[in-house]
C-alpha positions as CSV (number, residue, x, y, z in Angstrom):
1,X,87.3,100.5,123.8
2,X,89.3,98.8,121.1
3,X,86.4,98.9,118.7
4,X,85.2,102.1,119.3
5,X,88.4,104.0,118.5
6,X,88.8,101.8,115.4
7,X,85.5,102.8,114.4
8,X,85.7,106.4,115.3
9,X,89.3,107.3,113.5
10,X,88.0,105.1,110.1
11,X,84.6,106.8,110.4
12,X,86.4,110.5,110.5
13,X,88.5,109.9,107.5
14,X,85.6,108.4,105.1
15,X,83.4,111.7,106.4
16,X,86.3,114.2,106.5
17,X,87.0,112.7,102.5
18,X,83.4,112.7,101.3
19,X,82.7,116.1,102.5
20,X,85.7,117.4,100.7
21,X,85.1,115.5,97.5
22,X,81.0,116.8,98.2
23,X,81.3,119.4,95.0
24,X,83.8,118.1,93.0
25,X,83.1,116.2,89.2
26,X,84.2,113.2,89.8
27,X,82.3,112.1,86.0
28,X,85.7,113.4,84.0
29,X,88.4,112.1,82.9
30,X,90.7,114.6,84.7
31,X,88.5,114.7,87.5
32,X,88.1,111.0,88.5
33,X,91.6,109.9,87.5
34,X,93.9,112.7,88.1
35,X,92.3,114.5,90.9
36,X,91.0,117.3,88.6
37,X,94.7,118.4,89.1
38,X,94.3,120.4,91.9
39,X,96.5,118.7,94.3
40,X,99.1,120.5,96.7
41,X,102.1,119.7,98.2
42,X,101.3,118.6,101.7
43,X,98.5,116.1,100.2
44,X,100.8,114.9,97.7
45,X,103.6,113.9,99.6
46,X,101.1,112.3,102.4
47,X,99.7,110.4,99.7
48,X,103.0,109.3,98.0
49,X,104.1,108.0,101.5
50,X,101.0,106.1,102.4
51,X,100.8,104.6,98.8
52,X,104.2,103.6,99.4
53,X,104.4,102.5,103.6
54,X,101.7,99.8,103.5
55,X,101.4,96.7,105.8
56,X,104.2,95.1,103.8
57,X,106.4,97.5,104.7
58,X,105.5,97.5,108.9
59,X,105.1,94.0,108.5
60,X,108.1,92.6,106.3
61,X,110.3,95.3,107.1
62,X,109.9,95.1,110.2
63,X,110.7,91.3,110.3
64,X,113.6,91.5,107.9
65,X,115.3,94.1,110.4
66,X,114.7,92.0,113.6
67,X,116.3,89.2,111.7
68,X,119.3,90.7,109.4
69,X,120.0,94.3,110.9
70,X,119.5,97.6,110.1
71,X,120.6,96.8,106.7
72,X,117.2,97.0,105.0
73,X,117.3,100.8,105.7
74,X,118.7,101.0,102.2
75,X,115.0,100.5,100.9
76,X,114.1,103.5,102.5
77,X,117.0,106.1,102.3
78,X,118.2,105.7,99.0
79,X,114.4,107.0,97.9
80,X,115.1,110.5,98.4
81,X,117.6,110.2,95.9
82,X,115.3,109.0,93.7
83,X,112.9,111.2,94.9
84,X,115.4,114.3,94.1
85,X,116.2,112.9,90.1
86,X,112.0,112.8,89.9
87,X,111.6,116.3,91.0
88,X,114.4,117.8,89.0
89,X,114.2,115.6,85.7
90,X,111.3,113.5,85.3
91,X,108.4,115.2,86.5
92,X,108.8,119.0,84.8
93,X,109.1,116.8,81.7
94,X,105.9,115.0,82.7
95,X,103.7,117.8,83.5
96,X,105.3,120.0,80.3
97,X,103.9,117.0,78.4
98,X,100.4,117.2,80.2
99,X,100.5,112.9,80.8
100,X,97.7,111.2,82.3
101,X,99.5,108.5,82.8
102,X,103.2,106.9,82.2
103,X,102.6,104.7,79.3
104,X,100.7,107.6,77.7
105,X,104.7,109.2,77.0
106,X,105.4,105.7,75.8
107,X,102.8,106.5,72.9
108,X,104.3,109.9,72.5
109,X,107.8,108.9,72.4
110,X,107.8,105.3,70.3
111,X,104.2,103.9,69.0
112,X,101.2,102.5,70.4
113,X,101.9,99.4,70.6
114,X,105.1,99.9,73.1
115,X,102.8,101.4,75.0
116,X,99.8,98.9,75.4
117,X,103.3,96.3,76.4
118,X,103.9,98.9,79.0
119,X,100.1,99.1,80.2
120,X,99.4,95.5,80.4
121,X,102.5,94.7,82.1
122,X,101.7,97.3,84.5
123,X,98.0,95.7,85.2
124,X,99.7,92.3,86.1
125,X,102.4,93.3,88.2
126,X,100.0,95.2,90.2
127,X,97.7,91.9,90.3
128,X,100.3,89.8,90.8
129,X,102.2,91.0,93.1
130,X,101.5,94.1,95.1
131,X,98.0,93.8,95.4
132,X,97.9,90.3,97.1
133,X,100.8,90.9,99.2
134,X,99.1,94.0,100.9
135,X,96.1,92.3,101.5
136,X,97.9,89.3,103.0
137,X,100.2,91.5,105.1
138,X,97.6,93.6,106.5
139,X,95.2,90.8,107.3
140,X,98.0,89.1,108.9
141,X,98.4,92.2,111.1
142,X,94.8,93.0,111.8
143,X,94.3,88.9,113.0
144,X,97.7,88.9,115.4
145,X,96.3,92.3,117.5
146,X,92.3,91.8,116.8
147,X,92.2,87.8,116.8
148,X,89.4,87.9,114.4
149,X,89.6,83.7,114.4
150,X,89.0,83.8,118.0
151,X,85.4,86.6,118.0
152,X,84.5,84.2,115.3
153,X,85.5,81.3,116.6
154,X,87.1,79.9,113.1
155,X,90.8,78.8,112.7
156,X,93.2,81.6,112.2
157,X,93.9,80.6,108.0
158,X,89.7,81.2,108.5
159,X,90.1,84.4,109.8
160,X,92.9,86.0,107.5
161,X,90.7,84.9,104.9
162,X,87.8,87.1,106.3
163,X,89.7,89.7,107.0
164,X,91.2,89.8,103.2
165,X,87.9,89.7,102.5
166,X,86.3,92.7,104.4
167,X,89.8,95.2,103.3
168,X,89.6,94.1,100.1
169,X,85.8,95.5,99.5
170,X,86.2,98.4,101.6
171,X,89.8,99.4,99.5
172,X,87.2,98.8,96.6
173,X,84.7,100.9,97.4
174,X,87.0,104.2,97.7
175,X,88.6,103.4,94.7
176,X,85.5,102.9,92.4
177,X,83.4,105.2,94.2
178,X,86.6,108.3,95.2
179,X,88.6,108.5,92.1
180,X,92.0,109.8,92.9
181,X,91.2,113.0,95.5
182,X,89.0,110.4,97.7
183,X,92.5,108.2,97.7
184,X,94.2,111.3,98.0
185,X,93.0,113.1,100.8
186,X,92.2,109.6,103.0
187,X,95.6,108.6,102.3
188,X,96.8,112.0,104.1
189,X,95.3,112.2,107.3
190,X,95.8,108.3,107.4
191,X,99.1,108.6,106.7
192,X,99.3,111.4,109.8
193,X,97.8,109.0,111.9
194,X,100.4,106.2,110.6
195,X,103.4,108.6,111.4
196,X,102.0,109.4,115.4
197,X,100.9,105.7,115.7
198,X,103.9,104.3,114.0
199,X,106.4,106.4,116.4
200,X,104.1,105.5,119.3
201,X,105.3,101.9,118.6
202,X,109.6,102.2,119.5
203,X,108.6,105.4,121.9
204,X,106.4,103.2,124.0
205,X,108.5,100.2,123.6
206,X,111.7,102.3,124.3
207,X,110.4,103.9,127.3
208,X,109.2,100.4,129.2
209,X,113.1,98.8,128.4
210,X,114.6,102.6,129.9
211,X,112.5,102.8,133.0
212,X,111.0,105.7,131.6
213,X,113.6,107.2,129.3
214,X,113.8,106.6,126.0
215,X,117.8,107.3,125.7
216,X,118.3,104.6,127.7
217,X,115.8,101.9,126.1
218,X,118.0,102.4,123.2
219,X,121.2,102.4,124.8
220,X,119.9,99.4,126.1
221,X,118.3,97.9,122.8
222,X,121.8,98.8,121.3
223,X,124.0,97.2,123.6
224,X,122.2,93.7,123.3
225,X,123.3,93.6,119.8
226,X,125.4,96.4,118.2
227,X,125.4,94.6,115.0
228,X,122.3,94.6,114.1
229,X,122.4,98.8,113.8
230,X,124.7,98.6,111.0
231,X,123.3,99.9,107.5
232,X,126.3,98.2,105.7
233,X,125.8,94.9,105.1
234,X,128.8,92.2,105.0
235,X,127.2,90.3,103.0
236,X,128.0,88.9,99.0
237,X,126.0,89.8,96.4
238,X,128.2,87.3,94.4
239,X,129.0,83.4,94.9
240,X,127.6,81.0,96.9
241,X,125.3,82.4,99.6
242,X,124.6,85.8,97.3
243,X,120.8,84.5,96.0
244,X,120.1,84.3,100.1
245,X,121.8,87.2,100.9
246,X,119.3,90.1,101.9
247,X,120.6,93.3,100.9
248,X,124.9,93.1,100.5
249,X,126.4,96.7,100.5
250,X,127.4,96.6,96.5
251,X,123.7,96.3,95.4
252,X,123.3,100.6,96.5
253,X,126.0,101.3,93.0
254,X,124.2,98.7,90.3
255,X,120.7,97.5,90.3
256,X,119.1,99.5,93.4
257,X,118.9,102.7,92.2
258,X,117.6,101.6,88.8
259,X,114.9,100.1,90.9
260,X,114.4,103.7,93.0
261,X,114.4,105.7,90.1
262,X,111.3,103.3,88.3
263,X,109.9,103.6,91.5
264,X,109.1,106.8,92.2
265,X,109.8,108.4,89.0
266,X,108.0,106.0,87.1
267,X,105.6,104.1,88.5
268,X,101.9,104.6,87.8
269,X,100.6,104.7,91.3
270,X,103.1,106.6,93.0
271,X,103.6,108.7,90.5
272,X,100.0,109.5,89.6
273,X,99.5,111.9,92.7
274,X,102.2,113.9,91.2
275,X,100.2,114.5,87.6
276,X,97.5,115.8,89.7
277,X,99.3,118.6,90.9
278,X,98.1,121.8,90.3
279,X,101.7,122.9,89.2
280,X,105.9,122.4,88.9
281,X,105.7,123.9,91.8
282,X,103.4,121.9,94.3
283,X,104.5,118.5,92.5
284,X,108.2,119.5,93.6
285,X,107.1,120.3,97.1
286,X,105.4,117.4,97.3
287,X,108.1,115.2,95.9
288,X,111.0,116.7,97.8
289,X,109.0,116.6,100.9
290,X,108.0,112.3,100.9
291,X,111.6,112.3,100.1
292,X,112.5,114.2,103.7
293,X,109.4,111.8,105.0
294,X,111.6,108.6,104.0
295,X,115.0,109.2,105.4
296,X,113.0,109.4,108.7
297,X,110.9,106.2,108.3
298,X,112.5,103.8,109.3
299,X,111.9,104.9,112.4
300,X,108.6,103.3,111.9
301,X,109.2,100.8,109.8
302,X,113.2,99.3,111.2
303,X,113.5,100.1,114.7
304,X,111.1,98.5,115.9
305,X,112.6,95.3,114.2
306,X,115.1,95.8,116.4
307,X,113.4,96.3,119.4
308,X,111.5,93.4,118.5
309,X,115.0,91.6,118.9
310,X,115.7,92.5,122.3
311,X,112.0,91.2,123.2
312,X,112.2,87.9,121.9
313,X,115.4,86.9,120.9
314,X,115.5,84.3,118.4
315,X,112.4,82.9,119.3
316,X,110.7,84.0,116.1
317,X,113.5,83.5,113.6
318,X,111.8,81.3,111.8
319,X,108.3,83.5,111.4
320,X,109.8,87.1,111.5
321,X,106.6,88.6,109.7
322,X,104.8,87.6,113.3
323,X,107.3,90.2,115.1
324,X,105.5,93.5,114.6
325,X,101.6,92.5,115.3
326,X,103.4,90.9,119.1
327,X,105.5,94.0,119.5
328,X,102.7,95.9,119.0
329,X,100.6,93.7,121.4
330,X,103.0,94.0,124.0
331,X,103.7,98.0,124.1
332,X,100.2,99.6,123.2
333,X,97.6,100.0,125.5
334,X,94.0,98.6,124.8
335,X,92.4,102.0,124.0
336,X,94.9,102.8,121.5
337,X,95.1,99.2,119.5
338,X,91.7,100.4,118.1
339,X,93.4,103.6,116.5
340,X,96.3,101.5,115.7
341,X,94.4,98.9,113.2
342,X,92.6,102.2,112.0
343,X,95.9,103.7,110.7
344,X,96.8,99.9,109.3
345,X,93.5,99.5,107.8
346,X,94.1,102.7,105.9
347,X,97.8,102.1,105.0
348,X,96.3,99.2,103.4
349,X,93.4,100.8,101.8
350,X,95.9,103.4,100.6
351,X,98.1,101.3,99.0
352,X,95.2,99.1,98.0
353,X,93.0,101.9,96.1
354,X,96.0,103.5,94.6
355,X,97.0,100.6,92.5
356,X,93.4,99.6,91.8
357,X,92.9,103.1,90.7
358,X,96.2,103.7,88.9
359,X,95.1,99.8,87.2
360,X,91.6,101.7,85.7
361,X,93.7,104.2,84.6
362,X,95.9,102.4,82.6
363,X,93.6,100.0,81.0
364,X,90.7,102.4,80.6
365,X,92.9,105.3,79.0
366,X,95.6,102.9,77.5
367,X,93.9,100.0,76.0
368,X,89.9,100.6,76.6
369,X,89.9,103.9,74.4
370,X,92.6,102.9,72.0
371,X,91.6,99.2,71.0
372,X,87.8,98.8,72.5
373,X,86.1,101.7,71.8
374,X,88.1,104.9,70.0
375,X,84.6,106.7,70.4
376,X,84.2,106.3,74.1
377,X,83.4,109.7,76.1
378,X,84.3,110.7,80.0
379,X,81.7,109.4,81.7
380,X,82.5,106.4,79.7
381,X,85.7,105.4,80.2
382,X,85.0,106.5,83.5
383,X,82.4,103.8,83.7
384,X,85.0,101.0,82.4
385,X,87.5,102.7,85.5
386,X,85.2,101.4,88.0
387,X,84.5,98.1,86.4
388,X,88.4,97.9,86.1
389,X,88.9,98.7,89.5
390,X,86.6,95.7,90.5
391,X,87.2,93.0,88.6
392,X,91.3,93.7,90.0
393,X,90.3,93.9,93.4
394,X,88.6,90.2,93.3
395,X,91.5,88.8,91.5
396,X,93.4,90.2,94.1
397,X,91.3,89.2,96.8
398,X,91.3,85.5,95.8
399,X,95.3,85.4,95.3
400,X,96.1,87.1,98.7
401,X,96.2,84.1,100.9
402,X,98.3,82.0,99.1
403,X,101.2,84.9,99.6
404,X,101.8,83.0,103.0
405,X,105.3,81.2,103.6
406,X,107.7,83.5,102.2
407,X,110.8,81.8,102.5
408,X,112.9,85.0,103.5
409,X,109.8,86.8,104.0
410,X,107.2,89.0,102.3
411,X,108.9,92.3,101.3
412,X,112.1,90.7,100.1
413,X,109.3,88.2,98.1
414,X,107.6,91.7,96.5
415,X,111.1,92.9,96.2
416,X,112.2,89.9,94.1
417,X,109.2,89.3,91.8
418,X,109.0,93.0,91.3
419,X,112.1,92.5,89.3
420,X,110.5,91.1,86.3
421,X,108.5,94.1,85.9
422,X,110.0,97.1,86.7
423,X,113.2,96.8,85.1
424,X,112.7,96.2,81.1
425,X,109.6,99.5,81.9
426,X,112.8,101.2,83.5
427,X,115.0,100.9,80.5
428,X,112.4,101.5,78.2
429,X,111.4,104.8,79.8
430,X,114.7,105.7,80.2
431,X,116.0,105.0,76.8
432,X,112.6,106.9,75.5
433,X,114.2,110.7,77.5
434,X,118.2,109.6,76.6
435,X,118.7,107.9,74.3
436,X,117.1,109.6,71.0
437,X,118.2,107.2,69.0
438,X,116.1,104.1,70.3
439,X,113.6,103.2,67.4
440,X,109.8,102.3,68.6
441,X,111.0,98.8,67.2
442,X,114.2,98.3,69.7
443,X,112.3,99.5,72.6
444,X,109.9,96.4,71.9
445,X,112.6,93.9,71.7
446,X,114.5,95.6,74.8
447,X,110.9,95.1,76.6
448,X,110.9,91.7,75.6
449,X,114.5,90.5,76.3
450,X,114.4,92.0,79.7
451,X,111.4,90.4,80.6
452,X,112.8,87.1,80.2
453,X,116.1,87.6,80.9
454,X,115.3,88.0,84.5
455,X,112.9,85.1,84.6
456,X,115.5,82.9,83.3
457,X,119.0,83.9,84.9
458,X,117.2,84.0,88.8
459,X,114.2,81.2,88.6
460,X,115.3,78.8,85.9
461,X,119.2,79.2,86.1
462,X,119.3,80.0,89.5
463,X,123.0,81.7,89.1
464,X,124.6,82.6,92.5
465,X,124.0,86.7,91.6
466,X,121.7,88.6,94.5
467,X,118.4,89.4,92.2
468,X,119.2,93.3,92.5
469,X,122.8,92.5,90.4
470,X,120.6,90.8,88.0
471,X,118.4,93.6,88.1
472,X,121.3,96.2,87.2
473,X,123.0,93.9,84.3
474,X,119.9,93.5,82.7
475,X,119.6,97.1,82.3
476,X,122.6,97.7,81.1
477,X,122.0,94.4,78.6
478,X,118.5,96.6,77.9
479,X,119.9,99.6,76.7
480,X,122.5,98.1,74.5
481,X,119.9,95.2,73.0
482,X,117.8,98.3,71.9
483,X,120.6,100.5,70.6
484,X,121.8,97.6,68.9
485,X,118.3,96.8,67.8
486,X,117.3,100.3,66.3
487,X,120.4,100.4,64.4
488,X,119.5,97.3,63.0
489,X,115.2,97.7,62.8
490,X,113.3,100.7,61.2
491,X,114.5,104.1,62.2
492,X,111.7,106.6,63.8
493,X,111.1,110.2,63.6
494,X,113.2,112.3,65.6
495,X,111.0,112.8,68.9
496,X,109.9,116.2,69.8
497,X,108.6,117.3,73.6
498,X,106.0,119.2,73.2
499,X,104.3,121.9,76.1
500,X,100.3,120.8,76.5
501,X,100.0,123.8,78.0
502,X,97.5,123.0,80.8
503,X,99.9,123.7,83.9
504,X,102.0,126.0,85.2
505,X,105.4,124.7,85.2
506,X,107.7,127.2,87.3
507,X,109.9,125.4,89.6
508,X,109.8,125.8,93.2
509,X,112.6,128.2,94.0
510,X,113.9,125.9,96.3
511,X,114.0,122.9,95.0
512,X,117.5,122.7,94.2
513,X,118.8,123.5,97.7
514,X,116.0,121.5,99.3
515,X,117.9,118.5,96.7
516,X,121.2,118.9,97.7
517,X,120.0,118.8,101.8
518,X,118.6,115.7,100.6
519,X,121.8,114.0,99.2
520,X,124.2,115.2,101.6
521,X,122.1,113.8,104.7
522,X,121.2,110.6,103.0
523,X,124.9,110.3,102.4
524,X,126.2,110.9,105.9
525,X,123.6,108.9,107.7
526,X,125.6,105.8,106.1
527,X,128.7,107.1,107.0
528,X,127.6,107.4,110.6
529,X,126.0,104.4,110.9
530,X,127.7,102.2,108.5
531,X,130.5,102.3,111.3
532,X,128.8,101.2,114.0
């Protein structure tokens, strides 16, 4: 029974996606990379949160919350301020510009040359880091409820290797074969079915602790250990303990909103959906909305952490990445573990094909086109997309299973090594919209200094700072390394944004109040439960 709702739910969404995708181009640029940008905001927003809650996140967050609190929530709520800056600033100024892709306004702003940094930078860290830890997250889910080792009869290192395997060429095949809509339009009814079989999880769980009511299952929950429902953590983010410290309370006002705001303002995959839009206004929807979508998460993706607590104790202290795939186990029936590894299997696809196909972007638009072949058509570079797309998903594949051991588990790992990235692209970016006077030559060297200024103050000095306070002064050393180094370096023309013209960009007439709902929610949900 298992089985055959597994197979029936993944069967719907690869025919409800192919029939939708049956008369579209998918041989153009615009068409296989950007959706032929005719995305709205429901499909938008449902693909921004799938590409963004992956196995990692029900995995790793998950475990982090049953073993240091509530206080991971941060992750999660301090998006929708993010989310609010993209829709206002960011993204009008994306779409006025008509951008393909991020490092594209890199060329526009500086030179060619800052943005090929950008691009290949962008290819690694998805290669690196977020690709493999996906992979390894979601096998390690689909073994614990499926026991793949056992139907095989193999060890259990045997069968997270098989089942890397089989997701990774299945992710693949929708992202070389689907283009952007395919990803798209899976990733929402997935991420649907990730929202209902995600709540089922603590609703289930909740109801069997209360006797049948839910209130009470968290009363109860609550009362075995108060502390752990505290956002605020007590932690330090400076001295000795700080590089072990999960997430202390002072990170929210230096590096962590640096981080959001490359995140999901900035960050090819993510960010991708929205340059599909059809307009302002259905990229703003959609932004706004996966900003609403992650103040509520953590229902999904903390509580059950919790939960997971009052279950087992400490018994799993040591292995909290094991806590979810038992929980889940213990509370769903049999029939409806089938759908359950469905919706996994596609929040790992989602996350999976997004990158792989926000990676062909990149390198076929970026540095295939610019440095290969200046001459290449559409169908070309469309061509070198899906070769792209491969050749990452088998790097991936063979670097996923050596993810395993986290010391402090898997999404405070991705968390930490996606520090060398995303910060010097963050400056750089940022620099290029306010700061006119950064020169194409002082955004390289601010590249380049941040790059290895991270490396060297948290893995070779090891200095008693929490990685996000490195990540916020080295932004701040960023900007000032570049202003410093165009006043000293070749000066550039003064940068001028021009409209493409391909889009309507009319704001959604609520977007403003939508924002400011946003905010003031995000901001009392810490003042009610940072008390607690």
């Amino acid at each position: 029974m298992a089985l055959l709702t597994f197979l029936l739910f993944t069967g719907f969404v690869a025919f409800y996606a192919t029939w939708k995708l049956r008369r579209d181009k998918l041989n153009t640029k615009d068409g296989y990379f950007l959706g032929g940008r005719s995305l709205t905001g429901i499909i938008i927003a449902g693909s921004m949160l799938l590409t963004n809650i992956s196995t990692e996140h029900l995995v790793g967050m998950n475990g982090s919350s049953y073993r240091n609190g509530a206080i991971i929530i941060a992750w999660e709520v301090t998006s929708a301020l993010a989310l609010v800056i993209a829709a206002l600033y960011f993204v009008p100024r994306y779409l006025k510009m008509g951008l393909t892709t991020i490092p594209e306004f890199l060329e526009k702003r500086f030179d060619g040359l800052t943005r090929t940094m950008v691009a290949l930078l962008l290819i690694i860290s998805f290669v690196a880091t977020l690709l493999p830890i996906v992979l390894y997250t979601g096998a390690l889910n689909i073994e614990a409820i499926f026991e793949i080792s056992n139907l095989l009869n193999i060890s259990q290192r045997e069968g997270i290797w098989v089942t890397i395997l089989v997701v990774g060429i299945i992710g693949a095949v929708y992202a070389i074969f689907g283009g952007l809509k395919m990803v798209a339009y899976t990733d929402t009814i997935n991420g649907f079915g990730l929202l209902v079989a995600g709540l089922l999880v603590p609703i289930l769980a909740l109801l069997s602790i209360g006797d049948g009511n839910p209130l009470d299952g968290l009363a109860t929950v609550f009362e075995n250990s108060p502390e752990k429902f505290n956002v605020v953590s007590r932690e330090s983010g400076i001295g000795e303990g700080a590089r072990s410290s999960i997430l202390p309370f002072e990170v929210l006002f230096t590096g962590l909103m640096v981080n959001q705001i490359y995140f999901w303002t900035m960050h090819q995959s993510i960010i991708q959906r929205v340059l599909g839009a059809v307009n302002l206004k259905e990229a703003q929807k959609g932004l706004l909305f996966t900003g609403l979508l992650k103040i509520l998460v953590p229902l999904v993706i903390v509580l059950p952490g919790l939960i997971g607590f009052y279950y087992f104790g400490e018994s799993l202290y040591d292995n909290p990445d094991t806590v979810y795939p038992l929980l889940v186990k213990k509370v769903l029936p049999l029939w409806l573990t089938g759908f359950f590894v469905a919706v996994m299997m596609g929040a790992i696809l989602s996350t999976f094909n997004s990158a792989l196909n926000s990676a062909a972007t990149v390198f076929s638009l970026g540095i295939y086109k610019r440095y290969i072949s200046k001459d290449a058509g559409e169908k070309k570079l469309v061509k070198i997309g899906k070769w792209t797309s491969a050749l990452l998903a088998i790097f991936a594949i063979g670097i996923a299973p050596f993810v395993a051991n986290a010391p402090d588990g898997l999404y405070q790992l991705l968390q930490q090594l996606n520090g060398i990235f995303f910060i010097p692209i963050a400056s750089v970016i940022i620099a290029g919209f306010l700061f006119p006077k950064v020169s194409a030559s002082g955004a390289k060297v601010g590249l380049v200094f941040g790059l290895f200024f991270y490396v060297i103050m948290y893995y070779v000095f090891k200095v008693n700072l929490h990685f996000v306070h490195i990540w916020g002064i080295e932004f701040v050393l960023n900007i000032l390394i570049m202003r410093l180094a165009s006043f000293l370096l070749a000066k550039d023309k003064p940068f001028e944004m021009q409209n493409a013209g391909i889009l309507n960009l009319t704001p959604w007439r609520y977007a403003k109040p939508f924002s400011l709902f946003l905010v003031i929610v995000t901001v009392i949900l810490y003042l009610v439960l940072g008390n607690v």
